[in-house]
PDB file of N, CA, C and O in Angstrom:
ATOM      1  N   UNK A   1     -11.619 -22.062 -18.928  1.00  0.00           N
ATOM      2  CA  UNK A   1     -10.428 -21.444 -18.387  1.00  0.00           C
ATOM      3  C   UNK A   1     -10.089 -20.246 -19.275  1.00  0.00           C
ATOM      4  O   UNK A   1      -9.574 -20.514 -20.360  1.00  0.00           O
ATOM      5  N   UNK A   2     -10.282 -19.091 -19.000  1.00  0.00           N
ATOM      6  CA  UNK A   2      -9.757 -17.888 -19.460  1.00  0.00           C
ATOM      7  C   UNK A   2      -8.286 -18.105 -19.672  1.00  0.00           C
ATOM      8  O   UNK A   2      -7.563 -18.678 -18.857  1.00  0.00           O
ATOM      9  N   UNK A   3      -7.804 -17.500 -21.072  1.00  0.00           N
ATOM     10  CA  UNK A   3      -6.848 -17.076 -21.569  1.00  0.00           C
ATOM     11  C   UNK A   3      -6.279 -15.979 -22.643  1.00  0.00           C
ATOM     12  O   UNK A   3      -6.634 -15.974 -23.821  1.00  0.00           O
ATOM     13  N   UNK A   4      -5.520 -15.223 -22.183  1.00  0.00           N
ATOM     14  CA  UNK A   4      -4.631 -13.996 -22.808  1.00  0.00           C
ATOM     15  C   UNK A   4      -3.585 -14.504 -23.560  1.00  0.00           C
ATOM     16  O   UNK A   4      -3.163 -15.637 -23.327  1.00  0.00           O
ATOM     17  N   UNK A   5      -3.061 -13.734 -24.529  1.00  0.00           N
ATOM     18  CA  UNK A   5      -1.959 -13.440 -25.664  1.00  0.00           C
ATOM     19  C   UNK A   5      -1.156 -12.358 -24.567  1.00  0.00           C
ATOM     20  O   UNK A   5      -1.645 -11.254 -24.327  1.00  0.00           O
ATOM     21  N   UNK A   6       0.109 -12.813 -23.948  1.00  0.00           N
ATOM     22  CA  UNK A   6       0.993 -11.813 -23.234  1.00  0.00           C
ATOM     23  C   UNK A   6       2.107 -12.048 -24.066  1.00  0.00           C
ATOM     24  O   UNK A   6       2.917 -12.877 -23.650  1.00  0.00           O
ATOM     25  N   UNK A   7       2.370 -11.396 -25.360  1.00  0.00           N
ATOM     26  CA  UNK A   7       3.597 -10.967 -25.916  1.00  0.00           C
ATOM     27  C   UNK A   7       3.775 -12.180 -27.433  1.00  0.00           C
ATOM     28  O   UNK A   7       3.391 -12.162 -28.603  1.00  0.00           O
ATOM     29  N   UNK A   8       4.650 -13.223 -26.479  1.00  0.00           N
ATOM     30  CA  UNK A   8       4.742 -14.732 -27.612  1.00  0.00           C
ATOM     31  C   UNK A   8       4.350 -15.711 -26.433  1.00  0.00           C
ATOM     32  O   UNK A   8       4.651 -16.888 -26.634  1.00  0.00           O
ATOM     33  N   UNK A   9       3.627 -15.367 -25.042  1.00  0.00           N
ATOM     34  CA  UNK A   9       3.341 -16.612 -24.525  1.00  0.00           C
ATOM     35  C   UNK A   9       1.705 -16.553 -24.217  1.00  0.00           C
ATOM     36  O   UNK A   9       1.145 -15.470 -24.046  1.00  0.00           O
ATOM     37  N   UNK A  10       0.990 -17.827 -24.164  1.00  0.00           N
ATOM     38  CA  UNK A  10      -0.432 -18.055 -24.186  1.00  0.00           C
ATOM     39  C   UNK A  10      -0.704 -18.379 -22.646  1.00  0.00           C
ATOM     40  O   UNK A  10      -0.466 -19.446 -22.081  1.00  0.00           O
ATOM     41  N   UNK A  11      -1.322 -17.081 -22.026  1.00  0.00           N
ATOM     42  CA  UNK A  11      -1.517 -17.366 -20.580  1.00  0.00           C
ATOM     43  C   UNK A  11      -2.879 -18.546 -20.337  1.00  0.00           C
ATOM     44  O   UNK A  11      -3.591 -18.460 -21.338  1.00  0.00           O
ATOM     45  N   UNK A  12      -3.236 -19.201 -19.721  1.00  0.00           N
ATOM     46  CA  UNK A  12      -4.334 -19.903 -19.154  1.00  0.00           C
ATOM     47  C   UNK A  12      -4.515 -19.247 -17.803  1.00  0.00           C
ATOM     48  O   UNK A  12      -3.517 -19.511 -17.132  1.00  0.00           O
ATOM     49  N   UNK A  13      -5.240 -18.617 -17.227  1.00  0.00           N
ATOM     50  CA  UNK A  13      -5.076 -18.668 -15.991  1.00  0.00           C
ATOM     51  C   UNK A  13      -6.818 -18.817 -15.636  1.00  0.00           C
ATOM     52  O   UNK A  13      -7.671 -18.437 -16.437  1.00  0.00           O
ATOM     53  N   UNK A  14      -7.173 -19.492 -14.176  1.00  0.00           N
ATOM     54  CA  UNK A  14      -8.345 -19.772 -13.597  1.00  0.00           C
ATOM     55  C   UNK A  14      -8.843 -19.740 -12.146  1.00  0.00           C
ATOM     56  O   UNK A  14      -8.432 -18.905 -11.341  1.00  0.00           O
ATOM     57  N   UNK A  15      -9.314 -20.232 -11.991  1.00  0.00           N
ATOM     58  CA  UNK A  15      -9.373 -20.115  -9.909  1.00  0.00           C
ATOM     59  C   UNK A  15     -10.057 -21.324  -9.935  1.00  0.00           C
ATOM     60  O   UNK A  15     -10.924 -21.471 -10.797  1.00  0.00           O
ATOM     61  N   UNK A  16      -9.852 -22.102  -9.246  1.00  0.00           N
ATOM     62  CA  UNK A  16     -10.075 -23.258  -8.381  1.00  0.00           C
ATOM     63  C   UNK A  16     -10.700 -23.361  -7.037  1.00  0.00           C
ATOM     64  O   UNK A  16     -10.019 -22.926  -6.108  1.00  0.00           O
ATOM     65  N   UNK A  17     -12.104 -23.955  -6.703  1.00  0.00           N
ATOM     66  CA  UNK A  17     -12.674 -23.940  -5.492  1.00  0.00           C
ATOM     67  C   UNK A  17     -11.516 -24.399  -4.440  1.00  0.00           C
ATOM     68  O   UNK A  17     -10.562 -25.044  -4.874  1.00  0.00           O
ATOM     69  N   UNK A  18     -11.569 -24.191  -3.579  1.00  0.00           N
ATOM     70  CA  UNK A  18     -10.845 -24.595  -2.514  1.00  0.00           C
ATOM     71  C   UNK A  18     -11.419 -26.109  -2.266  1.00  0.00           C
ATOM     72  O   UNK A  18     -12.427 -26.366  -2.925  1.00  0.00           O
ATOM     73  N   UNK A  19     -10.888 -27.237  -1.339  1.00  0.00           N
ATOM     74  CA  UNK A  19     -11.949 -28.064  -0.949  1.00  0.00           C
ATOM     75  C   UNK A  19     -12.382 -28.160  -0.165  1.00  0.00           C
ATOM     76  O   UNK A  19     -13.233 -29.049  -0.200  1.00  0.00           O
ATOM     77  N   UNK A  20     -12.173 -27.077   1.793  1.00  0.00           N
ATOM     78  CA  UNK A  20     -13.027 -26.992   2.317  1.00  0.00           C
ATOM     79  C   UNK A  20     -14.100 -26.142   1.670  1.00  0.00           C
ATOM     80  O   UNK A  20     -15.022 -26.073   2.483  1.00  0.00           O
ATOM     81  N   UNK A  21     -14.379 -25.505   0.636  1.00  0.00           N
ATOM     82  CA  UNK A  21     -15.669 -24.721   0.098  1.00  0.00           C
ATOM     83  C   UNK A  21     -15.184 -23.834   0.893  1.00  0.00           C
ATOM     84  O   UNK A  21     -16.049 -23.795   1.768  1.00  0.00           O
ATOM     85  N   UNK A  22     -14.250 -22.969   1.234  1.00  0.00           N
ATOM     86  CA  UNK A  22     -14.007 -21.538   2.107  1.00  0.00           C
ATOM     87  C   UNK A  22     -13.190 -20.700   1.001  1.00  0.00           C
ATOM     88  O   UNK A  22     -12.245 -19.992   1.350  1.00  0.00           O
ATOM     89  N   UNK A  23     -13.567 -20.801  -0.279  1.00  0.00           N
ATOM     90  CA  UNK A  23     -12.692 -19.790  -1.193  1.00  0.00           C
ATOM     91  C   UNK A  23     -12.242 -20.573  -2.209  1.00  0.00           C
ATOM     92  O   UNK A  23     -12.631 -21.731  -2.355  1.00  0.00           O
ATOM     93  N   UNK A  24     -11.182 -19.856  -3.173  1.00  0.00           N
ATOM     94  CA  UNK A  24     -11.018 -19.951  -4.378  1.00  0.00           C
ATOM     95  C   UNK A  24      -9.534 -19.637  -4.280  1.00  0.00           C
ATOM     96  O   UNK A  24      -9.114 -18.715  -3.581  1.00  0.00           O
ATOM     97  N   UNK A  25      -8.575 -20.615  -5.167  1.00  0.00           N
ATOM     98  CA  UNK A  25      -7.007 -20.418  -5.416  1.00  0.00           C
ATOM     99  C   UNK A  25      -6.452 -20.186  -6.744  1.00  0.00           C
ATOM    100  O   UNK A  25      -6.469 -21.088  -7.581  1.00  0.00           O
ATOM    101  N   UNK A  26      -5.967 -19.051  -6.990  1.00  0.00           N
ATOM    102  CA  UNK A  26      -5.218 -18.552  -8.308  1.00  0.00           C
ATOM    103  C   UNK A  26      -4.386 -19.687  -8.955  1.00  0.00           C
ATOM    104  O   UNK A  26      -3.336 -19.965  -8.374  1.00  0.00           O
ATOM    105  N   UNK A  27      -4.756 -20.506 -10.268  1.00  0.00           N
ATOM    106  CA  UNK A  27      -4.022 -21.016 -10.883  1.00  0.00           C
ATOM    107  C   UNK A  27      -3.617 -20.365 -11.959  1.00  0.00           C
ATOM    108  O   UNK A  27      -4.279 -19.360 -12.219  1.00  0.00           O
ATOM    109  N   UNK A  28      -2.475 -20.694 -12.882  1.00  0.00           N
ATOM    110  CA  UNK A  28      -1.869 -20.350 -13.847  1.00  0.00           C
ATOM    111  C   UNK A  28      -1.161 -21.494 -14.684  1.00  0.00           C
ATOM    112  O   UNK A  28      -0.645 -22.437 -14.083  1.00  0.00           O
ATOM    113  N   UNK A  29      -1.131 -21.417 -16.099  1.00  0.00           N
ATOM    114  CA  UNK A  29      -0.231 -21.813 -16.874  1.00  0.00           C
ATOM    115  C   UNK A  29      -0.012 -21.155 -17.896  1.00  0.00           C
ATOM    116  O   UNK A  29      -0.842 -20.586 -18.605  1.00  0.00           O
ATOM    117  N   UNK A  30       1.647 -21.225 -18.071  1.00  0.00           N
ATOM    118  CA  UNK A  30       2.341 -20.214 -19.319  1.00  0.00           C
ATOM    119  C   UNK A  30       2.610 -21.489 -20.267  1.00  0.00           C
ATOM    120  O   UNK A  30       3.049 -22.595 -19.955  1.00  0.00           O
ATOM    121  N   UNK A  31       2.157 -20.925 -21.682  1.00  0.00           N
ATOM    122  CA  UNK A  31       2.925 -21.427 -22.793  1.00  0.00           C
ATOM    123  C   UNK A  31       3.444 -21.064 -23.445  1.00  0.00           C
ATOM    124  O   UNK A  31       3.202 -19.908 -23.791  1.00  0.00           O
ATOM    125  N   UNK A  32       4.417 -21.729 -24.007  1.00  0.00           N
ATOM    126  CA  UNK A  32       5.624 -20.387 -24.791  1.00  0.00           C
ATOM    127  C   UNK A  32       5.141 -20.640 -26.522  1.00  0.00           C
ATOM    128  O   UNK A  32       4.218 -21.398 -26.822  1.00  0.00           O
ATOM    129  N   UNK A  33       5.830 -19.972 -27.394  1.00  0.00           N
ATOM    130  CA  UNK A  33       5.328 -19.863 -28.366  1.00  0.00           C
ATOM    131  C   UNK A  33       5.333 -21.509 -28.981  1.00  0.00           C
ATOM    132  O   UNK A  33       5.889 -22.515 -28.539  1.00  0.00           O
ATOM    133  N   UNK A  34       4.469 -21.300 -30.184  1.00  0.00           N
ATOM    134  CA  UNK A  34       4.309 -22.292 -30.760  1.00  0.00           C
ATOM    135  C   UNK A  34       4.078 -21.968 -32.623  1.00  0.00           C
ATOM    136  O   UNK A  34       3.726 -20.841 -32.972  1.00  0.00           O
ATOM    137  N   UNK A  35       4.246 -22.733 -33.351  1.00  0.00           N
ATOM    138  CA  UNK A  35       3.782 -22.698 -34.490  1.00  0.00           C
ATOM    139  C   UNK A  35       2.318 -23.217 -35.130  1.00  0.00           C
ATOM    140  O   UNK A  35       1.600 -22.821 -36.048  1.00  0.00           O
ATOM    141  N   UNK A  36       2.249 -24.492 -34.000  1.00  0.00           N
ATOM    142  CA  UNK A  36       1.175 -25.076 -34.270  1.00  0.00           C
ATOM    143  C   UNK A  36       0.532 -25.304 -32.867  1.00  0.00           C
ATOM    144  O   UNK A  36       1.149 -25.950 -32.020  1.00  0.00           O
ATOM    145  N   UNK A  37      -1.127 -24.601 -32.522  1.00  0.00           N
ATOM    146  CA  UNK A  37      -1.277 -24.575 -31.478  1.00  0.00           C
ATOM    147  C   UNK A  37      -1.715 -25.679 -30.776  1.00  0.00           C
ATOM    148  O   UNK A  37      -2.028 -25.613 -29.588  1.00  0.00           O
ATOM    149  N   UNK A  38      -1.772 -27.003 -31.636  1.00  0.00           N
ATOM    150  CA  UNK A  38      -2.551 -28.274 -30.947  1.00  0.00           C
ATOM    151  C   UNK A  38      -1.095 -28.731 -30.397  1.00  0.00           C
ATOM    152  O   UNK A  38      -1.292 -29.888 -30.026  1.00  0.00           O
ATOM    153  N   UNK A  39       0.287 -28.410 -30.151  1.00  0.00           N
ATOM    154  CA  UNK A  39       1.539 -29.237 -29.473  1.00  0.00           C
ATOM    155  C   UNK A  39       2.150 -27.723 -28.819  1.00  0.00           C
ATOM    156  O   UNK A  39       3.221 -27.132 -28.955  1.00  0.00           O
ATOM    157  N   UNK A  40       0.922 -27.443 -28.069  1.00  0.00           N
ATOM    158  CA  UNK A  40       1.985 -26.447 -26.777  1.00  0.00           C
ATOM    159  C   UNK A  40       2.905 -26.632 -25.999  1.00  0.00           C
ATOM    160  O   UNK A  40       2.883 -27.716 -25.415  1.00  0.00           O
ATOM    161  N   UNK A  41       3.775 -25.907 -25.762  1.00  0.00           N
ATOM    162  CA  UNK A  41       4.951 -26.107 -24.725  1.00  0.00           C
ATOM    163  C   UNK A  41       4.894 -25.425 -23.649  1.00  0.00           C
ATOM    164  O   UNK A  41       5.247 -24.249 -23.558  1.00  0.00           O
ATOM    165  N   UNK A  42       4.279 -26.360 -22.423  1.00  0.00           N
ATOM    166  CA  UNK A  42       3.994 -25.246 -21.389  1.00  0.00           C
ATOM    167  C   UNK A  42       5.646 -25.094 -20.655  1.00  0.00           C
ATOM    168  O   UNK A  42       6.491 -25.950 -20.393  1.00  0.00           O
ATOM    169  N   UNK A  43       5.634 -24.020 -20.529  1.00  0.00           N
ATOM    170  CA  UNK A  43       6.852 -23.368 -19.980  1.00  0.00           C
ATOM    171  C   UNK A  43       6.873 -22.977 -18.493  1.00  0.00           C
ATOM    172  O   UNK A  43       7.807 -22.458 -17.883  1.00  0.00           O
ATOM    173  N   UNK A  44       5.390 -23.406 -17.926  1.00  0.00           N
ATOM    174  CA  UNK A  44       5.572 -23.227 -16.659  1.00  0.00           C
ATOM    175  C   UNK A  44       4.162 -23.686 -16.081  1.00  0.00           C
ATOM    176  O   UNK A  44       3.254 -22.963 -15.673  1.00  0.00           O
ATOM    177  N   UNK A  45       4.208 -24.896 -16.144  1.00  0.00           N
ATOM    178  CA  UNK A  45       3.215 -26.160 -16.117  1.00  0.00           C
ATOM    179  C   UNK A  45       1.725 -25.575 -15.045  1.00  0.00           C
ATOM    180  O   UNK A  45       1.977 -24.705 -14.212  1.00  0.00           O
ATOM    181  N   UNK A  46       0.742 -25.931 -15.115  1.00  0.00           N
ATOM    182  CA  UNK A  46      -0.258 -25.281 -14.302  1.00  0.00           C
ATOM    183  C   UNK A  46      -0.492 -25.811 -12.802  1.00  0.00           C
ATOM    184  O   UNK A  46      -0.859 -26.853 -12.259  1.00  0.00           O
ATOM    185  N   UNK A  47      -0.051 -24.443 -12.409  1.00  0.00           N
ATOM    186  CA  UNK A  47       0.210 -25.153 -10.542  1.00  0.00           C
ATOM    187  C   UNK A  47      -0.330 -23.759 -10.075  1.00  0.00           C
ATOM    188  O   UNK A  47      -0.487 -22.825 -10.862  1.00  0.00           O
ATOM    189  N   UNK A  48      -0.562 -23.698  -8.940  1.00  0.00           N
ATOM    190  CA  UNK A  48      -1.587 -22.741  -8.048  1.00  0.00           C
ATOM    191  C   UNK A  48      -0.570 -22.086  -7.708  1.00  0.00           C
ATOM    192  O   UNK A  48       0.453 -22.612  -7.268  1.00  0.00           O
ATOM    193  N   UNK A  49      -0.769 -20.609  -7.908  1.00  0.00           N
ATOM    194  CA  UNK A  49       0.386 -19.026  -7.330  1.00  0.00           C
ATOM    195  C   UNK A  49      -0.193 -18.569  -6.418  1.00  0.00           C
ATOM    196  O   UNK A  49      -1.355 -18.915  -6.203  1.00  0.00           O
ATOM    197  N   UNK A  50       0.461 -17.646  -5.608  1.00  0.00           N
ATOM    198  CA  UNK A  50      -0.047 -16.980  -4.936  1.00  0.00           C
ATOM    199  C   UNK A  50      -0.472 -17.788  -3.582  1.00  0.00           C
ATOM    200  O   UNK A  50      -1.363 -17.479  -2.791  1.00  0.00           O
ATOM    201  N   UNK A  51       0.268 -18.724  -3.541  1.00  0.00           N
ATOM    202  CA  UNK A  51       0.177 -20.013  -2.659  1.00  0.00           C
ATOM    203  C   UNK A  51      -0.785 -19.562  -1.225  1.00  0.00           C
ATOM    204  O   UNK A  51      -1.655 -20.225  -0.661  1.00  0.00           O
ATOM    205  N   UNK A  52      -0.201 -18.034  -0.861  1.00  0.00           N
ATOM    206  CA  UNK A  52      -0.561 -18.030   0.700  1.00  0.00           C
ATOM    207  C   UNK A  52      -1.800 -16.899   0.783  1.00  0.00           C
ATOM    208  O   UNK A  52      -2.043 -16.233   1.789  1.00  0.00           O
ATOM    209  N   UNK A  53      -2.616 -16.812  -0.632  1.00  0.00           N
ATOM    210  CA  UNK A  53      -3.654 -16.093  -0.390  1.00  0.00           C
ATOM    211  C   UNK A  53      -5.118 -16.774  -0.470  1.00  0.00           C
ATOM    212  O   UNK A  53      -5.084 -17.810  -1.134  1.00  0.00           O
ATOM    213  N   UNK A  54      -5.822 -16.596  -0.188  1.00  0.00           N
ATOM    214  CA  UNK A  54      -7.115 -17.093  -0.437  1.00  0.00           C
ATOM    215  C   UNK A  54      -7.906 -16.411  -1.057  1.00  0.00           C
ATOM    216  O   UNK A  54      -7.527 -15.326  -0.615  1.00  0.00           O
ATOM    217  N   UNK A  55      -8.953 -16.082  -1.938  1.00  0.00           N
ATOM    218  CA  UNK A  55      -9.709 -15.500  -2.305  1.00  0.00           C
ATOM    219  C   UNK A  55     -11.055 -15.568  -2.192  1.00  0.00           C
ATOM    220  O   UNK A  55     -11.466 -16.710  -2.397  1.00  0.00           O
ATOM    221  N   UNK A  56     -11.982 -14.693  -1.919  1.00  0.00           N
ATOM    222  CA  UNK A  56     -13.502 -14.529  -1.536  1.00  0.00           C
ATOM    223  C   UNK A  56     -14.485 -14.947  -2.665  1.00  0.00           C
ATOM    224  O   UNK A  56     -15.561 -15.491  -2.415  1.00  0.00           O
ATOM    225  N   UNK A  57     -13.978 -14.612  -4.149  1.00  0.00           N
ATOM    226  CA  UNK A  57     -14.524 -14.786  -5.465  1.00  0.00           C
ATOM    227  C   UNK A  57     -13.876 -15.317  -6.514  1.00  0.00           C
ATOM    228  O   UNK A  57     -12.725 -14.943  -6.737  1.00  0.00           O
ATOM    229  N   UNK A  58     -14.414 -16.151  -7.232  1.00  0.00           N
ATOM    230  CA  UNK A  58     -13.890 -16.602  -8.084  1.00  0.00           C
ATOM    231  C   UNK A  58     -13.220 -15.518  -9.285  1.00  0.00           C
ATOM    232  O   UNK A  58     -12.292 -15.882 -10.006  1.00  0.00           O
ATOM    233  N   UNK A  59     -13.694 -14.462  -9.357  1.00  0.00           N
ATOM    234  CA  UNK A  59     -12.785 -13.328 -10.631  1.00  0.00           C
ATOM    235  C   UNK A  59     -11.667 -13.092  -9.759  1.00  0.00           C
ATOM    236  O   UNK A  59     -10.564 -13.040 -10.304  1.00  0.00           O
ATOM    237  N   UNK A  60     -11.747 -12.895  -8.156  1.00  0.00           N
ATOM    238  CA  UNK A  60     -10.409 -12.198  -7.789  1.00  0.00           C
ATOM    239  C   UNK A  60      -9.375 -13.329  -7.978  1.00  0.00           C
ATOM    240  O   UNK A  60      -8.237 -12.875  -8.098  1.00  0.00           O
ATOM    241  N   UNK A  61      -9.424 -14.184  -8.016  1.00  0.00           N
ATOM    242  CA  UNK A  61      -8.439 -15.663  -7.673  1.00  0.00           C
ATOM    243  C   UNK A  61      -8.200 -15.344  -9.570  1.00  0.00           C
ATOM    244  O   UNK A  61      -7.058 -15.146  -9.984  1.00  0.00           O
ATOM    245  N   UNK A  62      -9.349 -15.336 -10.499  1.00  0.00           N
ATOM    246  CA  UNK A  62      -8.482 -15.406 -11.790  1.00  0.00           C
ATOM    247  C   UNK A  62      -8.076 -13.921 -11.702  1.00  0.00           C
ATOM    248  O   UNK A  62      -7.599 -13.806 -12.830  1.00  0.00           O
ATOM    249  N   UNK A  63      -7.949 -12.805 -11.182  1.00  0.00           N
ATOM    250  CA  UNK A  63      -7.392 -11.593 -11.723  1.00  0.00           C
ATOM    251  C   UNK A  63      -6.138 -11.271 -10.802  1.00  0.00           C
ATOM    252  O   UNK A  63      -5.604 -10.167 -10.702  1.00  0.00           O
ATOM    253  N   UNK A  64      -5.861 -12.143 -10.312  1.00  0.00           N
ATOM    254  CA  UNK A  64      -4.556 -12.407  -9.263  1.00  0.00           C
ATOM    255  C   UNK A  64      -3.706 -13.206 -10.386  1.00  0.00           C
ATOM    256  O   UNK A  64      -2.614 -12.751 -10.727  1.00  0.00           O
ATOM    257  N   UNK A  65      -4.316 -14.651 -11.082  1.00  0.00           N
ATOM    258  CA  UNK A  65      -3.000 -15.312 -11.850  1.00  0.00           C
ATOM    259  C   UNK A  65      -2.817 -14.211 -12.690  1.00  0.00           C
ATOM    260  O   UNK A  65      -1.703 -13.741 -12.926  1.00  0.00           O
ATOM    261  N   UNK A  66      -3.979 -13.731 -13.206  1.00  0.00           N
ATOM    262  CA  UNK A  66      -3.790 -12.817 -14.472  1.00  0.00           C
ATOM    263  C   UNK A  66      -2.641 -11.852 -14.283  1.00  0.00           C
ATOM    264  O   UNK A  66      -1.962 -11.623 -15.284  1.00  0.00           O
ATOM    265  N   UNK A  67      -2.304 -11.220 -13.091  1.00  0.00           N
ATOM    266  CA  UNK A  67      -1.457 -10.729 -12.133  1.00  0.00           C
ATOM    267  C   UNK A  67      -0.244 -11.250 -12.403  1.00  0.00           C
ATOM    268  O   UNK A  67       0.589 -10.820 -13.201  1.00  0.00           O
ATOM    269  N   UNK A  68      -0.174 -12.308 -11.617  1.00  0.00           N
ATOM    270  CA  UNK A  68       1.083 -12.877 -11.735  1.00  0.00           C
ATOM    271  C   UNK A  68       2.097 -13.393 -12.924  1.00  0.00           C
ATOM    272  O   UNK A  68       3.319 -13.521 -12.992  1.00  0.00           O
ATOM    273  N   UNK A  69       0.868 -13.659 -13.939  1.00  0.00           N
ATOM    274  CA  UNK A  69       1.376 -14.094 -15.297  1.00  0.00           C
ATOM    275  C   UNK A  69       2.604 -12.794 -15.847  1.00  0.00           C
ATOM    276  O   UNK A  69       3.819 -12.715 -16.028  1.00  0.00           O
ATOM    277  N   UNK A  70       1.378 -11.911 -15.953  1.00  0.00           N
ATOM    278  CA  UNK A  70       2.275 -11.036 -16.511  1.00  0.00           C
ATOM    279  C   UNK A  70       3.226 -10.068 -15.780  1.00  0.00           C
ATOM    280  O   UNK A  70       3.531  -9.001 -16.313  1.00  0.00           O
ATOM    281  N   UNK A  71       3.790 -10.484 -14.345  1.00  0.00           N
ATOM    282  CA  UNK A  71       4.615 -10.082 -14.025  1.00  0.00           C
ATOM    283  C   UNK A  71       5.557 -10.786 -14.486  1.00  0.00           C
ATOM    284  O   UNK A  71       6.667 -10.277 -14.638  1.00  0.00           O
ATOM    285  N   UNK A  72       5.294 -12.224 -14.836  1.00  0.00           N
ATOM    286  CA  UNK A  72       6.564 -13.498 -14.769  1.00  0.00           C
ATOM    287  C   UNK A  72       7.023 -13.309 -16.385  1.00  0.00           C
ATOM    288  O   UNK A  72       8.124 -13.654 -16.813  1.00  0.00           O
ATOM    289  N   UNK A  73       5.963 -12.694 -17.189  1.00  0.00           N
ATOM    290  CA  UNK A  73       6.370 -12.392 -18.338  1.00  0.00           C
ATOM    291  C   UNK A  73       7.058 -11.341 -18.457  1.00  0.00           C
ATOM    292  O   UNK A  73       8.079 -11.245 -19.137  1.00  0.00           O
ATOM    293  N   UNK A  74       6.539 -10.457 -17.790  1.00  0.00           N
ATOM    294  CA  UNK A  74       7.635  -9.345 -18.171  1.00  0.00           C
ATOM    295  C   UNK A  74       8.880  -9.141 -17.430  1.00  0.00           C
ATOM    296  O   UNK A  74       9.820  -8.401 -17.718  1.00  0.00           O
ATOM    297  N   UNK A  75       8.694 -10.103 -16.192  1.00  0.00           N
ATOM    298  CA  UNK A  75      10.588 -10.438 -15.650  1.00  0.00           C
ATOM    299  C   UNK A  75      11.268 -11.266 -16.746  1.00  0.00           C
ATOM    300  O   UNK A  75      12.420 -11.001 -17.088  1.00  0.00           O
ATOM    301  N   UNK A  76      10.355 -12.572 -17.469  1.00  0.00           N
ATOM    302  CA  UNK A  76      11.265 -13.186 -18.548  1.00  0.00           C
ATOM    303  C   UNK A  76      11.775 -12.358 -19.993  1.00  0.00           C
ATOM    304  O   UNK A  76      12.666 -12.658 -20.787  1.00  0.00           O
ATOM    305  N   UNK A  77      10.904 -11.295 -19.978  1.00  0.00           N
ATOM    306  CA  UNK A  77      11.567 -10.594 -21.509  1.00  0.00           C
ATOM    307  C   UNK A  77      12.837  -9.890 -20.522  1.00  0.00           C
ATOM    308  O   UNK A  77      13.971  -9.916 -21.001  1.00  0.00           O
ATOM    309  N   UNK A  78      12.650  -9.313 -19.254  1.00  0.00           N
ATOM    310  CA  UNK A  78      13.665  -8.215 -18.918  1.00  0.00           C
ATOM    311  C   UNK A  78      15.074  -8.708 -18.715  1.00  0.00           C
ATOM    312  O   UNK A  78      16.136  -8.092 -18.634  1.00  0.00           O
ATOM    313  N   UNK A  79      14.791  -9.967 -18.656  1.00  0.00           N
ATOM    314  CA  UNK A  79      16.150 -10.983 -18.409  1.00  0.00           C
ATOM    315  C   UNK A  79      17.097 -10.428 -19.048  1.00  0.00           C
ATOM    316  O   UNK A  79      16.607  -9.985 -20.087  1.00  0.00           O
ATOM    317  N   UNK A  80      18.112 -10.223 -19.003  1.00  0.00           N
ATOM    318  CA  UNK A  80      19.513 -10.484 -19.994  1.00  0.00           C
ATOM    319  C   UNK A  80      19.906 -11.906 -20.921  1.00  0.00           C
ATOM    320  O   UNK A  80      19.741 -12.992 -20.366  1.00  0.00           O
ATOM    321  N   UNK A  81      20.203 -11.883 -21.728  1.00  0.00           N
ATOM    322  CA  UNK A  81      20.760 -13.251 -22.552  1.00  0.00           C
ATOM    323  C   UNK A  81      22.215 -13.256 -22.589  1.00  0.00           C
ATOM    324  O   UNK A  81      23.039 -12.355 -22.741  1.00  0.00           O
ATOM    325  N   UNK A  82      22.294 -14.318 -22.438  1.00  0.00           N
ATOM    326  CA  UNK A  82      23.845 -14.277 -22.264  1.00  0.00           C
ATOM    327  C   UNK A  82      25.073 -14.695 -24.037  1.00  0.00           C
ATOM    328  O   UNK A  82      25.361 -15.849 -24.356  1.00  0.00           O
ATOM    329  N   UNK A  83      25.326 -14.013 -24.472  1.00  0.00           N
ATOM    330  CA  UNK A  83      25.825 -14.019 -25.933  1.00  0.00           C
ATOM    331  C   UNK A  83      27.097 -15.017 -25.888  1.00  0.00           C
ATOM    332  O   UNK A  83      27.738 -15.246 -26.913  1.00  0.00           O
TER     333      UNK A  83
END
């Protein structure tokens, strides 16, 4: 399972055969930071995005989560905090 460094969170993202064998589905999981990397905290547990697309190849299905990750990351830094 391919994974990126997006900022302080550890992306996983992969593609998954379909099970009629007609394609491949974008999975993802975010983990948020950690100190010690053997007790990750996934922050957004690994479940299939992009729910209503299918993909022809297995890179496009991982370069779609890869996609999505770091949109969800960079909506979570753009957030406001509330003081």
């Amino acid at each position: 399972m391919p994974d990126k460094l997006i900022g302080v969170y550890n992306v996983m993202y992969t593609a998954v055969a379909l099970p009629d064998g007609k394609g491949w589905a974008a999975h993802l999981t975010i983990f948020g930071p950690s100190s010690n990397p053997m007790h990750r905290h996934a922050v957004y547990p690994e479940q299939r995005v992009s729910q209503d697309k299918v993909f022809v190849t297995c890179e496009e299905a991982e370069q779609e989560a890869l996609r999505v990750a770091e949109e969800m990351v960079h909506a979570a830094n753009a957030t406001p905090t509330h003081d």
